[in-house]
C-alpha positions, 0 to 999 in steps of 0.5 A: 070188268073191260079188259085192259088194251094190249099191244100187239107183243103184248098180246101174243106174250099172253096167248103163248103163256097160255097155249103153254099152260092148255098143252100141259093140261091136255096135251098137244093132242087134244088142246083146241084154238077155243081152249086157249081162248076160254082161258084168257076170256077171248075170242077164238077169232083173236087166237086165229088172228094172232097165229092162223092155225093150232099148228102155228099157235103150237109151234111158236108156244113150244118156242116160246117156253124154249127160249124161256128155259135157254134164258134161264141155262144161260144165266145159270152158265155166265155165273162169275164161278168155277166151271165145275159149280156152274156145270152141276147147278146147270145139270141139277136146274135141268134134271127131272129132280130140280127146279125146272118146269114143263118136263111133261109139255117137253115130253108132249113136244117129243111125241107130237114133234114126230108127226109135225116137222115144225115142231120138231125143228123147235125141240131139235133147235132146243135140243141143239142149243143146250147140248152146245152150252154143256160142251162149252162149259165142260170144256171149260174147266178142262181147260182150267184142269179143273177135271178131266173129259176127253170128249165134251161133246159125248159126255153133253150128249150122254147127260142129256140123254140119261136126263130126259130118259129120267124125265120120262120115268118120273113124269110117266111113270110115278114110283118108278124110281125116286127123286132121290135115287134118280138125283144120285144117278145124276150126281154119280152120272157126271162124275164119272164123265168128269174123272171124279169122285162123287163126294169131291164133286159135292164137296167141290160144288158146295 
């Protein structure tokens, strides 16, 4: 069956979908120009022409599966609620625990963004834009006196760090610990950054 023409975006939407899905499969490391080709049924020549090198195509797919998942923080975060409740849907969304995909690209991405300056400006960027959107709704609903948190900034840093290292425990190293443990450190996690309870923050959020 002939494939169907794309446009020029079009196109590049389907390659970077599937360089995401090779890199989750194989790794930065090993993924190749024909991997990506192979998948979609192309030739490597039409990879080339698109991105030039592995590098570029590697770079721009961890781009592209960042965006997708800022798309998705932010629209979690614009919700017409509390900022209690869009903080911890955010914060459940993102754990290693919820509903967010690609934790083992992220971790691919880390280890590869050593050794590639342009990918680690793209987990930086990433990086950078979520710890921004959890400062801004934590300080949020100190405004609204909703709870209390003397440094925004700090309790966005600590989250995410205490979320990515589970990230590695639950993708690594399977039995480490459990989903459900891991999800009650993450509940106990933020509220004690916030000054509460953690059964007022479940009955809060509900």
């Amino acid at each position: 069956m002939a494939r169907v023409r794309l446009s020029v975006a079009e196109r590049r939407e389907e390659l970077l979908r599937a360089a995401v899905e090779q890199i989750e499969a194989r790794g930065v490391v090993a993924v190749r120009i024909a991997d990506v080709a192979a998948a979609l049924g192309v030739s490597n020549a039409l990879v080339l022409y698109h991105f030039a090198t592995k590098e570029k195509l590697v770079a721009a797919a961890f781009t592209h599966a960042a965006e997708g998942d800022l798309a998705r923080l932010r629209r979690i975060l614009g919700r017409r609620t509390t900022a209690l409740r869009r903080l911890r849907a955010a914060v459940r969304w993102y754990a290693p625990t919820g509903q967010a995909k690609g934790w083992r690209l992220w971790i691919e991405g880390w280890a590869a963004a050593l050794r590639e300056p342009a990918l680690q400006e793209v987990t930086r960027d990433l990086d950078r834009q979520w710890k921004a959107a959890i400062t801004k709704v934590i300080a949020e609903g100190v405004a609204a006196e909703e709870f209390h948190c003397p440094d925004p900034t700090g309790t966005a840093l600590r989250l995410t760090a205490l979320l990515d290292g589970l990230a590695v425990q639950l993708t690594s190293y399977p039995g480490a610990v459990s989903r459900t443990r891991a999800r009650e450190w993450v509940d106990e996690a933020l509220a004690r950054e916030l000054g509460l309870e953690r059964d007022a923050l479940t009955a809060s959020t509900r």
